[in-house]
N, C-alpha and C positions, 0 to 999 in steps of 0.2 A: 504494500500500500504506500503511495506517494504523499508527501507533508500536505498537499492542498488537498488529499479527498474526504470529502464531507462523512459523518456518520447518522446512519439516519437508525433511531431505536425505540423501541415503542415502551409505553409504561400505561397500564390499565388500556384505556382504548383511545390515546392521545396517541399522535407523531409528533415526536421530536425531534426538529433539525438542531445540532449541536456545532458552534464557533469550528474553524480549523485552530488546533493547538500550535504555536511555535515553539523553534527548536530549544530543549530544556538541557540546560548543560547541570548536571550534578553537582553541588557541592560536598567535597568530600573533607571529616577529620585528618590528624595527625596520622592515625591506623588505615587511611585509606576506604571507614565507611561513610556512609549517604546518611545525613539526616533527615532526623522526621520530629516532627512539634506537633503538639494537641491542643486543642482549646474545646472544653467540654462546658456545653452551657444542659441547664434544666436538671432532673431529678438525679437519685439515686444508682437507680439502674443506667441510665447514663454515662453517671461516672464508672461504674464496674464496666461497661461495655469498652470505655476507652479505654482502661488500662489492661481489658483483655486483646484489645488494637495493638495498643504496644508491643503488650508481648511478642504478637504474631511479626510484626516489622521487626523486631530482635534477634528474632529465630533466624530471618532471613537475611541477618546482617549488617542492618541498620543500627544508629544510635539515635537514642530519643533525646533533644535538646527543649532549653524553653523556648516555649510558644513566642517569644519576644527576641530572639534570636534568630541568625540565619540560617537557612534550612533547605534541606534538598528536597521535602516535602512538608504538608500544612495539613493536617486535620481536623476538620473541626465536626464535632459531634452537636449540633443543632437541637434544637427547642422548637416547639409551635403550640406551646400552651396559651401563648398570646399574642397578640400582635406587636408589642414591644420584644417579645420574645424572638420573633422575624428578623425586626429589624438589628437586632444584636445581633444575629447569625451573620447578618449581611453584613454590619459593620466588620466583626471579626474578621471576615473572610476578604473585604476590602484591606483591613489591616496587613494583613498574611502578606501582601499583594505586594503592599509598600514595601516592605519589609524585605521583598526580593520578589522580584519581577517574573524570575524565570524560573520558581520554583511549580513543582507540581501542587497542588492546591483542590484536592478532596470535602465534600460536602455531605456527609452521611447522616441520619436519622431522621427523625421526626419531619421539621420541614424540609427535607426531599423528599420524603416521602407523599407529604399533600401538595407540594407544590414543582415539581419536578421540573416542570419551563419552567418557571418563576426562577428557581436556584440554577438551570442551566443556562440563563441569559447573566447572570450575575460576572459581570468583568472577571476573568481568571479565574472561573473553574472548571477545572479539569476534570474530575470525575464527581459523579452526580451518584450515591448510593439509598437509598433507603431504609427501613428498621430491620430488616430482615435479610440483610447482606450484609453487613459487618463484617462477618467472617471471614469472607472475601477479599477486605481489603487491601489488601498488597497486592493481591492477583491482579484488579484493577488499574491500580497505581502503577505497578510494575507495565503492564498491558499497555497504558497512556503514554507513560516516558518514552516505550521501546517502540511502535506503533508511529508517537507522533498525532493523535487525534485524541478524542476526546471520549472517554468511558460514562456510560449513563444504566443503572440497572437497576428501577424500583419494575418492582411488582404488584399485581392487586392483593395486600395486604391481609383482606377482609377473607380470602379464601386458603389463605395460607394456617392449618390449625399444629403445627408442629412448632417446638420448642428449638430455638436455633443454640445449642450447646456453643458459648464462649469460654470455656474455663480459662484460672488463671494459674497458673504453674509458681510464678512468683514474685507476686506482691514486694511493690517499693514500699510500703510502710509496715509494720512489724507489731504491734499493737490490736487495729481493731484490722477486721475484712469486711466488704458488704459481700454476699455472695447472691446473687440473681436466681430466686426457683420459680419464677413468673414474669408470664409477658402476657401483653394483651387485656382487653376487660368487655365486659358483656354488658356495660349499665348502658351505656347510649343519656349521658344526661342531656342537658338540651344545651350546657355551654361549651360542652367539650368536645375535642376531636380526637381525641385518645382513640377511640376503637378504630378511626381512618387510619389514623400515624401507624397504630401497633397492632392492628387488628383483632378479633376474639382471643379470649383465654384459653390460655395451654401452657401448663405446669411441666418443671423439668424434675424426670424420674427420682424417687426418693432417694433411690441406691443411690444414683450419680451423688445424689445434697449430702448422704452420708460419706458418699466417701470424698468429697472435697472436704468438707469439713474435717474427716481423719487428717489430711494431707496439711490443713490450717493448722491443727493442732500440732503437729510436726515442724511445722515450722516455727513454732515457736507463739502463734497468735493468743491470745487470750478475750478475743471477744469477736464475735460474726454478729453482721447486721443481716438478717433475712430479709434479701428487697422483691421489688414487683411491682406493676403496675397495679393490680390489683390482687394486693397478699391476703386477702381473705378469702379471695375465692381460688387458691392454691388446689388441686387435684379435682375439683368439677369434673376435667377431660381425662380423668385417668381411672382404669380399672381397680373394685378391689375399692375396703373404704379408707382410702388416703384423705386425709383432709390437713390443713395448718396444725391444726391441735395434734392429730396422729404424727405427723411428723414434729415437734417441736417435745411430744413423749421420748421418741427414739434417740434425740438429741440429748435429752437430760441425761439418759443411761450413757453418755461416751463419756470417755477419758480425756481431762487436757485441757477443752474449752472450757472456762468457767462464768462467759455472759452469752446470754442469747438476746437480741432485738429484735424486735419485728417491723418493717417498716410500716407504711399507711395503711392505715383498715379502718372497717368502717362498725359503724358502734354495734349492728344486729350481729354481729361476730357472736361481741358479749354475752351468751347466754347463759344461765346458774349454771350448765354443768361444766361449761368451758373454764369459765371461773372456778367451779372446784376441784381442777385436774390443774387448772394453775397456779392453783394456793398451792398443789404440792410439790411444785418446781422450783429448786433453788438457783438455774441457772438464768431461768428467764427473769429479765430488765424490768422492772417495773415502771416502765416508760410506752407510751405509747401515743400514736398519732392518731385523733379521731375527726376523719375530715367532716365540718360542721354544714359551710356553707353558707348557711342562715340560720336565726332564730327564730323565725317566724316558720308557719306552717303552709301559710299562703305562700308565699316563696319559696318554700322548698316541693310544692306541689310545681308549679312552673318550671322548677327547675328538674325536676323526674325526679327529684330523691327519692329513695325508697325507705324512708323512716321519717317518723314528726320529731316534734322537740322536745316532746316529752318520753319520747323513746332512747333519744340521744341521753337525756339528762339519767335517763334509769338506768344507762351504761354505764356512766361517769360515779354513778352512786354506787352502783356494784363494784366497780372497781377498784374506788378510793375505800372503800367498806371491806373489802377482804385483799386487795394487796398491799403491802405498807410500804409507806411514802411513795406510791404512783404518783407522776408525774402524767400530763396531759397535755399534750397540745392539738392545735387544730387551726383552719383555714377557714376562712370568710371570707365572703364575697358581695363587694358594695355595689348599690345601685345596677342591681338585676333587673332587666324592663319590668316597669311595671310594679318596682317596690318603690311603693307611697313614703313620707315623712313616718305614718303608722306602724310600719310595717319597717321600718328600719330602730324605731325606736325599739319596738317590740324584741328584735334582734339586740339593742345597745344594753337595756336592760335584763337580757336573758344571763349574756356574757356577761357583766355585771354582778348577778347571782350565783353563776355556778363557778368563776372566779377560776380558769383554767391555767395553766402553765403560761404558755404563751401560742398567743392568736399572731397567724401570718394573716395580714390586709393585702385584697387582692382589691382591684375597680375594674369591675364588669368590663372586659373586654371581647367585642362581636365577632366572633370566628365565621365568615362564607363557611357553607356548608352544614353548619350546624340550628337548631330550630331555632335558640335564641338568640340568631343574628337578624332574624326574619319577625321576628313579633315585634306589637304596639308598644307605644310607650318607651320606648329609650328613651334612659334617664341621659338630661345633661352631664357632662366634665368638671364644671364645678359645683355642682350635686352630688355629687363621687367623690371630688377632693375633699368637699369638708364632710362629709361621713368617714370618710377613710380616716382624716386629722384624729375624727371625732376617737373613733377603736383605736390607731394609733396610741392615744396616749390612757386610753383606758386599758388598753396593754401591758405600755409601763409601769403603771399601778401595778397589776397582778403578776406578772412576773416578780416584780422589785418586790414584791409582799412575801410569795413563793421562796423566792431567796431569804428573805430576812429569817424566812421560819425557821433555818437550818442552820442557823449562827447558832453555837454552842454544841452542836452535834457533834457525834464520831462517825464519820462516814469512811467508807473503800474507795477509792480512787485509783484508776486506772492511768499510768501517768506516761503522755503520750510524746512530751517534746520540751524545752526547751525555749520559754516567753522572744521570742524575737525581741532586741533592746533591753531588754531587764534581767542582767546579768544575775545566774544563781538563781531565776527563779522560772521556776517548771509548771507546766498546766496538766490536765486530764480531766477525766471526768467520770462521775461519779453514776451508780448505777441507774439511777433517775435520771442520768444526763442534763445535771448539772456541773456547766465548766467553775472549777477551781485551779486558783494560783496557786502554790504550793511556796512560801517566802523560804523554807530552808533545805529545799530539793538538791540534786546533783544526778549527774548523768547516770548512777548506774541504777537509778531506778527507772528510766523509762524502758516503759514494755512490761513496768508489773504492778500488780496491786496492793497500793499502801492505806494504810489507817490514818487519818487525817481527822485534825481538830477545827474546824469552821471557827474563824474568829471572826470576820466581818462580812460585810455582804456590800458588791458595787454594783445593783443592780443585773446584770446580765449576765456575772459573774460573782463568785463567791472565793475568800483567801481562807487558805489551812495553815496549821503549822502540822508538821508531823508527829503524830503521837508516840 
């Protein structure tokens, strides 16, 4: 194939004509490899998917550099949970650009995946992948350098019901892991595009989740995050009764690990009996994410939730009622069409009462494609700003209260690094994940868990001395 011939590649039932690429000269290290930089925007599993990217460029003889550096290649692992979300992707990948003209320059996840022209017209991208090629990566990348043109491969998503295995062999940081046993979701809310990006839910084999986990342990880890797009509906698509709870039992009986997390889930999880199979687990975190949404009921009917808010709060009560010192947090979302002054109060005053951990503030952002980009009543911008201000700082309240409560405690501390700037003093965090300073730390405890005295509280954070 000659530098100037076009590629023409299809994605769901779109043609896309794709830039001709110019000639990409490598930048090579000292040793003679090609670099490669990441810039990973949006969730959890996200980041796990980069750094199983890494790996795979490793294997092949690459070195991995900062994303702020120059580079024989650019990665950026994308977001489209919001419109601001887009336009980060795009800035990044603009940046990248700067940064070196003639490097190869990859655009994988989320928004390539719904918007596949959109990111193939974006100046200097070379290859265009989606949620479900990852894996692929360097094959790609490699195929654009060597080729000379331009690599594009999303899929239709929605029919894809298989678990795309990225493991990761081994982990730069040495402390916690997130480890991916779910992709995909079945809710279909009205603001979201998750199921486009990621398509339906499909759990990865328990065996495989135990035996990475063996392999964590081995390596020395002392705490996994079990992530997902949607980790409570973990084994739905699998034979045999797998469920979260059955797998986080088989986890308790192993050797090694001694924190379990779960990441996002949603409160109808919470049921008495899940709760008393969890009271009898001492490695799971008593931390958890319970995405709210709203407080209102009218709102969360608009928005397809599938619980009220007084289903939500009877989670939150079970919880805080039989695990000790649960931590909680959760996500709101302001000015939802059609959520009146009423019906925001209603919400400001819930959170107010049930006094959570801490609320991430989101403003209603209209995703094409989705129902509530298309319904009445869009709320104005500064309608949204000042509700947002409004939880913003009833936020800080609850959190900073949440913290304070813990001044004088003896908590375990997980101690992960080393305060950038404040010589001698170390951070981690505590099973509840609450970040603490640690004022009279040293290097050879990170990576293990210490007994720590809470003397003060700074808001978002809390100082120990060691006991």
């Amino acid at each position: 194939m000659g530098e100037n011939q076009m590629k023409l590649v299809r994605a769901g039932n779109d043609k896309i004509k794709l830039k001709k690429l110019s000639n990409k000269e490598p930048i090579k290290n000292t040793e003679g490899k090609s670099l490669v930089a990441f810039a990973t925007l949006g969730c959890r599993v996200n980041h796990y998917e980069t750094e199983a990217m890494a790996e795979k460029f490793i294997r092949e003889g690459y070195e991995v550099t900062d994303f702020e550096s120059f580079a024989d290649v650019y990665v950026i692992n994308t977001c489209s949970v919001t419109n601001m979300s887009d336009k980060k992707s795009r800035q990044i990948i603009s940046r990248a650009r700067r940064t070196n003209e003639n490097a190869i320059i990859a655009a994988v996840g989320c928004y390539s995946q719904v918007a596949p022209e959109e990111v193939s017209k974006i100046q200097g991208v070379d290859v265009v992948l989606g949620t479900r090629n990852k894996g692929d990566i360097v094959y790609y990348v490699n195929k654009a350098k060597d080729e000379q043109r331009p690599q594009l491969m999303v899929g239709e998503v929605l029919k894809n019901k298989q678990f795309e295995e990225l493991n990761i062999e081994e982990y730069q940081d040495k402390t916690r892991a997130f480890l991916k046993i779910q992709d995909g979701c079945n809710r279909f809310c009205a603001y979201c595009l998750i199921p486009y990006t990621r398509g339906t839910t499909c759990s990865k084999d328990p065996k495989k989740v135990l035996d990475e986990i063996k392999k964590l342990s081995e390596h020395g880890f002392k705490e996994i995050i079990l992530s997902g797009i949607h980790t409570a509906s973990y084994g739905v698509d699998l034979e045999g009764n797998v469920t979260l709870i059955t797998l986080l039992e088989e986890i308790e009986k192993m050797d090694g690990i001694e924190r379990v997390r779960i990441g996002s889930i949603e409160p109808s999880f919470f049921t008495d009996e899940v709760i008393e199979k969890m009271k009898k687990m001492n490695k799971l975190c008593p931390q958890f994410h319970l995405s709210l949404q709203s407080g209102c009921d009218a709102t969360l009917k608009r928005m397809n939730r599938r619980y009220t808010a007084k289903e939500y709060e009877g989670a939150v009560n079970r919880i805080r009622e039989n695990l000790k010192d649960a931590s909680i947090t959760t996500d709101v979302i302001v000015g939802f069409p059609g959520e009146t002054d009423e019906e925001f109060n209603e919400t400001y005053e819930y959170l107010k009462r049930i006094k959570l951990t801490k609320t991430h503030i989101f403003k209603f952002s209209p995703r094409k494609g989705t129902k509530a980009a298309d319904m009445l009543n869009q709320i104005d911008g500064t309608v949204k700003d000042k509700r947002s201000k409004a939880l913003i700082k009833l936020n800080a309240k609850n959190e900073g209260d949440f913290s304070e409560s813990l001044v004088g405690r003896e908590l375990d501390v997980l101690v992960e690094q080393e305060v950038p700037n404040k010589l001698g003093v170390f951070e981690g965090y505590t099973r509840n994940y609450v970040k603490v300073e640690i004022l009279d730390g040293n290097r050879d405890m990170i990576g293990k868990i210490i007994s720590c005295k809470i003397i003060s509280s700074n808001g978002e954070y809390v100082v120990g001395k060691i006991i």
